[in-house]
Every structure is written in structure tokens, then in C-alpha cells.
C-alpha positions in Angstrom: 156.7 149.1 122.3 160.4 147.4 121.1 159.7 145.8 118.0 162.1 143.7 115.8 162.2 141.5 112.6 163.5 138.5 112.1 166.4 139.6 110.0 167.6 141.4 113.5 167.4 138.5 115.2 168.8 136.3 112.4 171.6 139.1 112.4 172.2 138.7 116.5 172.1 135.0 116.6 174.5 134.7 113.4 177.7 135.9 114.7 177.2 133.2 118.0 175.6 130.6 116.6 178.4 129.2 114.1 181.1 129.5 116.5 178.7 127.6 119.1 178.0 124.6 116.5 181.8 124.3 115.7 183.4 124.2 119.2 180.3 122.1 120.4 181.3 119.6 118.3 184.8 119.6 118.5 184.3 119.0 122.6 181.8 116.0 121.2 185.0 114.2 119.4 188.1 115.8 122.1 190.1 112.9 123.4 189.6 114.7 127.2 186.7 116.6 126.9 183.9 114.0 125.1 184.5 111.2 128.1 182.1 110.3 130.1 183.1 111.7 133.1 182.3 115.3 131.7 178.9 116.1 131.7 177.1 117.4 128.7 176.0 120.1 130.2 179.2 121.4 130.7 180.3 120.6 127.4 177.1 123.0 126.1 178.6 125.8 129.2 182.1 125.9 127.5 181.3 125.9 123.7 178.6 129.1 124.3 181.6 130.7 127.0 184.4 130.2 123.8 181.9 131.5 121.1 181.0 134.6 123.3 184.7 134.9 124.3 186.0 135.1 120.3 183.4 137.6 119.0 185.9 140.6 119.0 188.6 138.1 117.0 186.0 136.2 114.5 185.7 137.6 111.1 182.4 139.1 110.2 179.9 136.0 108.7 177.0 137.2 106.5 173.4 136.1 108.2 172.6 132.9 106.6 168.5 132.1 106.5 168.2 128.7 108.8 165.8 126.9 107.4 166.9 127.1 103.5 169.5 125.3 102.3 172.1 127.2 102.8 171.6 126.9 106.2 171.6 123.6 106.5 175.0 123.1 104.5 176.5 125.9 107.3 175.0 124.0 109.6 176.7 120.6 108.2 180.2 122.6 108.2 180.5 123.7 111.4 179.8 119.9 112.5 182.3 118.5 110.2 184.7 121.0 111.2 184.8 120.7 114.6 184.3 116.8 114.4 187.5 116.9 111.9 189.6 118.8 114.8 188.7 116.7 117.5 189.2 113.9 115.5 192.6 115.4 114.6 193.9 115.5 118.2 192.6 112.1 118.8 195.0 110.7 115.9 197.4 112.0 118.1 195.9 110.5 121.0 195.9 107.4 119.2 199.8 107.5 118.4 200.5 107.7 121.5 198.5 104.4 123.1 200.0 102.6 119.6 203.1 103.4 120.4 201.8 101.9 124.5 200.5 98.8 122.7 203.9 98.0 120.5 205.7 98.3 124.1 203.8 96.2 126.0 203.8 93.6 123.4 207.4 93.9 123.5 207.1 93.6 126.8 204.8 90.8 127.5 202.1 92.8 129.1 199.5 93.0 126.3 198.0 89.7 128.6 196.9 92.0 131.3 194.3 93.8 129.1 191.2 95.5 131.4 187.9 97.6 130.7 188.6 101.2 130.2 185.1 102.6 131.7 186.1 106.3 130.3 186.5 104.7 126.7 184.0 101.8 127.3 186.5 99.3 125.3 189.2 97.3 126.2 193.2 98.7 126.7 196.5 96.8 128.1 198.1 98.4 130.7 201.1 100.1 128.7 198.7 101.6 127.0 196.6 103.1 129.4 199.5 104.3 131.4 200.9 105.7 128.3 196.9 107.4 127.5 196.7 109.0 131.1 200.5 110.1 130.8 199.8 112.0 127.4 196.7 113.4 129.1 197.9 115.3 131.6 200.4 116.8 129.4 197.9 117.7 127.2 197.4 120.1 129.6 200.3 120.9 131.1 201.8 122.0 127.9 198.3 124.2 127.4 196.8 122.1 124.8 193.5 123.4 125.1 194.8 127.0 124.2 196.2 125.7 121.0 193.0 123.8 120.5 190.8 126.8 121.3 193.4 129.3 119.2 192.8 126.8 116.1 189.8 126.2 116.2 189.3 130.3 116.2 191.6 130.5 113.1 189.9 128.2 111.6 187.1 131.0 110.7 189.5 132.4 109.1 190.6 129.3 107.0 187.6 128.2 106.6 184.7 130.7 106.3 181.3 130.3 106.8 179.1 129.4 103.9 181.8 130.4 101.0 182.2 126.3 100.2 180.9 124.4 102.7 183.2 121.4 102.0 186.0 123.0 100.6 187.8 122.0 103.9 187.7 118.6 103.3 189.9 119.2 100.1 192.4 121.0 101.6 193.1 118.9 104.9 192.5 115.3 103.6 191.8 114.0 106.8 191.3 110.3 105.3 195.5 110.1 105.2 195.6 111.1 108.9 195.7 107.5 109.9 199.5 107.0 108.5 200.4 109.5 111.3 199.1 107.1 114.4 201.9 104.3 112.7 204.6 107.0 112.1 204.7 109.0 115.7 203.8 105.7 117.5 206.6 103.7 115.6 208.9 107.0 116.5 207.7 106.7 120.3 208.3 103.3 121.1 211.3 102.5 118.6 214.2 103.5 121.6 212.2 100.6 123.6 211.6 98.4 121.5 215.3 98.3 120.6 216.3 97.8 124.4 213.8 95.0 124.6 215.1 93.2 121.6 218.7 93.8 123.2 217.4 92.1 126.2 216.0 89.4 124.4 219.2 88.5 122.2 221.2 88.5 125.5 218.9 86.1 127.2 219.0 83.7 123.6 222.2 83.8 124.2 222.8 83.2 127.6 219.8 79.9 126.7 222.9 78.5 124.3 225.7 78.9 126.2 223.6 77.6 129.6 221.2 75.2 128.5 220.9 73.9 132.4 219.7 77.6 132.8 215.9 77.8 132.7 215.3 80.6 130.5 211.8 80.6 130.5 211.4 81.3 134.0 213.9 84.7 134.5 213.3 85.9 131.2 209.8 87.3 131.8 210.6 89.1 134.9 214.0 90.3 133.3 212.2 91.9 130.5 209.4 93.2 132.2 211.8 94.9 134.4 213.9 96.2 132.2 210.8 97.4 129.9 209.6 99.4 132.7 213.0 100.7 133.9 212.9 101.8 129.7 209.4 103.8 130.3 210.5 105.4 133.4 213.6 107.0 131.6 212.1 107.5 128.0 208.4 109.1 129.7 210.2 112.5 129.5 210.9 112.4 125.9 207.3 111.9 125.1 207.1 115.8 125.3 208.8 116.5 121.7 207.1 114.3 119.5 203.8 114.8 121.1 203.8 118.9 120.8 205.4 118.2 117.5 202.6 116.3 116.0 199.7 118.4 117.7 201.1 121.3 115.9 201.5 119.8 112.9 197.7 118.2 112.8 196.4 121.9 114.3 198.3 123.6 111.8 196.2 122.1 109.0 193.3 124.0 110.5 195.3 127.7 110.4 
């Protein structure tokens, strides 16, 4: 007859469990991943599939009793963990459709603002171009793998059960906000430059012309010329972005 205790089967579901909680709720915060469009089943799939995947790489976890408190505060760790690193990739996220919003303000396209059903809020078109753009190289550049690598290293940073919130001293995330200003102002500086260019020409022009209706070329002129700008600057999104994912993964290494 098989027979087992439940220290065995605390000692099985251990090693899976924590890695399960953590990457569950890092796919409940991921810019790409928590939409709507994904189901949640599939989220549940993926999470289980990464914490079976990274049992020969996680470091060993001593079995932790569920329903004392210590369990509880393991528990609360793995969510605040893997919230913190999703959240730390949406920051990024975030930059990025900043930097969208300062352009199209620039721009004179913030009017045309429309209902993003994915985030169930409003966005401008810049913006949202800018947010689908930054999407797919999220992927391209194999974002996920560095998400999937850090949040695996992250055992190692931050074990389970030796200080539950130790984490929170040692990444601050309450100063990540400063970065959204920083890389979006860095983004959208080279066009907001060229717009204001533009826009001393045509105050120019509006002086020396005065029978010249400025009012009715200069929109067209610096829409135009603000979407000439994204074409040619959309390739140079690459740097900054992989710069600042890095940098907001690394905390978590």
C-alpha cells in the first residue's frame, strides 16, 4: 500500500510551488501578457510550464508549513515579487507611450484621443502607435527570455523565506517613476526639437507674411513633418528601450 506524510508532500509541492506564485504574478502585472486578449488560463499554463522548466537551475528552498505564518509571509513574497517585476517592465512600458504623448502634443494630435479596449482607458494616437511599436520589439529583441532569465535569478537574489521583504529595501521601487520622465524625455527630445524648429520657421514666416494665413498650413505642416520625424527616429527606439529593460531587470539579479 504507498503511504506518505505530509512532510513528503509539503517537500514535493515546495520546490514548484514558489516559483509557480512568483511567475503567476508577474504574468498578472506584464505589460503583454496580463491583457485581456490572453486568457487566464493560459497565463496559469505558462507560469506552472516556467516553474517546472527552472527546477534543475533554482536554488534548493527549505519546505515552509502553509498554513503558519511563515507561510503566509512566503506566500506574500512571491506576489510582491513578481507584481514588482512586472510592474518594472511596465515603467518601461510607460516611458515609452510618455515619450508618444510629449510628441503628439508637439504635434497636435493629442485631440484624436480613442478607447484602448486592451487597456480599457483612453490613449492618443502617438501613443498607441508608439505602445504597439515597443510591443513587438519586446519580442523581437527576446524580452521574454530576459524577463523569464530574471525572474529565475531572482531566487537567487531574493530567497525564499530568509526576509520576506527584504527586496523591497534593496530595489526601492517607489523611485521607479523618475525613470518614465527620464527615458521618455530622452525618446521624444530629437522630435520635439524638429517640431519646435518647425514652429519658429512658421512664426517667422507669420511676420514677415502677414497676408499669409498661418493658421491654416501650419497644422498640416507640422503634422507632416512630425510624422516624417517618427518614421526616421522609430529605429532608434531600440537603444534606449533594451537599455532601460536591463537596467530595471538588473535590479532583480
Amino acid at each position: 500500500m504507498l503511504t506518505f506524510t505530509d512532510a513528503q508532500v509539503l517537500a514535493w509541492v515546495t520546490p514548484i510551488l514558489w516559483p509557480f506564485l512568483r511567475v503567476l504574478a508577474l504574468f498578472g502585472t506584464l505589460p503583454v501578457f496580463a491583457q485581456r486578449s490572453v486568457p487566464v488560463r493560459v497565463r496559469v499554463a505558462l507560469a506552472f510550464l516556467i516553474a517546472l522548466c527552472a527546477q534543475a537551475t533554482l536554488p534548493d528552498a527549505a519546505p515552509i508549513a502553509l498554513d503558519s505564518a511563515a507561510g503566509m509571509q512566503a506566500i506574500v513574497q512571491q506576489v510582491l515579487i513578481g507584481t514588482s517585476l512586472g510592474f518594472a517592465v511596465r515603467v518601461v512600458f510607460a516611458a515609452i507611450e510618455f515619450a508618444g504623448e510629449i510628441v503628439g502634443l508637439q504635434m497636435g494630435l493629442n485631440f484624436a484621443g480613442f478607447f484602448d479596449p486592451m487597456s480599457g482607458g483612453e490613449a492618443t494616437a502617438v501613443s498607441r502607435f508608439y505602445g504597439t511599436a515597443v510591443a513587438w520589439l519586446f519580442i523581437v529583441i527576446n524580452g521574454h527570455l530576459l524577463l523569464i532569465g530574471a525572474v529565475i535569478e531572482s531566487f537567487h537574489a531574493f530567497p525564499v523565506g530568509a526576509e520576506p521583504f527584504a527586496f523591497l529595501r534593496n530595489v526601492q521601487p517607489q523611485v521607479w517613476g523618475t525613470e518614465v520622465f527620464r527615458l521618455g524625455l530622452w525618446i521624444a527630445l530629437p522630435l520635439v526639437g524638429m517640431l519646435l524648429f518647425v514652429n519658429l520657421v512658421l512664426g517667422v514666416i507669420s511676420r514677415v507674411a502677414q497676408q499669409m494665413n498661418i493658421f491654416s498650413i501650419g497644422f498640416p505642416v507640422t503634422v507632416g513633418v512630425g510624422l516624417v520625424g517618427v518614421l526616421l527616429t522609430l529605429p532608434t527606439m531600440q537603444a534606449p528601450f533594451t537599455m532601460a529593460l536591463e537596467r530595471m531587470l538588473g535590479y532583480f539579479r
